[in-house]
N, C-alpha and C positions, 0 to 999 in steps of 0.2 A: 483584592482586585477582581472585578467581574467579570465574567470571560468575554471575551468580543464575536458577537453575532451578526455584524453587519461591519463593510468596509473592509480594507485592507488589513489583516494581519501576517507577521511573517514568521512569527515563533509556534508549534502547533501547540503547544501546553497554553496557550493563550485563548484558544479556542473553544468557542462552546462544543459541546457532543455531536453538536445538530451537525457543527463548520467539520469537528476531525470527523465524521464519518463520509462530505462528503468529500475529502482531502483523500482519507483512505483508499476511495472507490478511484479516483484520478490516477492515483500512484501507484495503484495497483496494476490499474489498464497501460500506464505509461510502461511500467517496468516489464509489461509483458513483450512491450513491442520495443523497449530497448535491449532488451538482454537476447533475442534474434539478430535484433542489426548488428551486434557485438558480433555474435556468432560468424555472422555471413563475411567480417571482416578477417577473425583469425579462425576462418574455417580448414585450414591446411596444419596451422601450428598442433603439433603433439605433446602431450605432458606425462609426465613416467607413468602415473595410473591411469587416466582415462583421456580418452578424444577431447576436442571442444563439445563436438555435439552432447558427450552422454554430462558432461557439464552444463550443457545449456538447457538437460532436459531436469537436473538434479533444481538448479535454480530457478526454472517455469516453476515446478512444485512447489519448489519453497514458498516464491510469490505468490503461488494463488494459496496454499494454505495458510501464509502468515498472513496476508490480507483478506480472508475472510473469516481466519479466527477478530480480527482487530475490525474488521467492520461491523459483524453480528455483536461483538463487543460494545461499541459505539451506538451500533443502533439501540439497542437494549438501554444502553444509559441516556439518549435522548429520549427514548419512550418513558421510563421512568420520572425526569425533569418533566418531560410537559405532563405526567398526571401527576407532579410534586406542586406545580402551580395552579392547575385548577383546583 
């Protein structure tokens, strides 16, 4: 099956390099500004090792590093594709 480049897809393994990298860069930015508004709602509740906050600051991290190891990822294999078809 050939990956879908155009149109609706809902699966990301369905996706050309070109669609998950710019899927990545969406989910990235969404997750940056979902996981504050989490925050701001259980910003009182306590957990036996750490606050929400130093939680909220463990998971910021994680998002941007996992989403830019996986985007530099992505872009690198759409770079590749398009000088596989020239």
């Amino acid at each position: 099956m050939k990956n879908v480049d155009k149109g609706f897809e809902l699966i990301y393994f369905n996706l050309s390099h070109r669609r998950k990298f710019i899927r990545t860069i969406w989910i990235t930015v969404f997750g940056l500004i979902f996981v504050p508004l989490i925050s701001c709602i259980l910003r009182d509740v306590k957990t036996p090792i750490f606050s929400v906050f130093t939680w909220l600051i463990i998971f910021e991290l994680l998002i941007i590093v996992v989403g830019a190891i996986q985007a530099i990822y992505e872009y690198r294999k759409w770079q590749a594709e398009t000088e596989n078809q020239e």
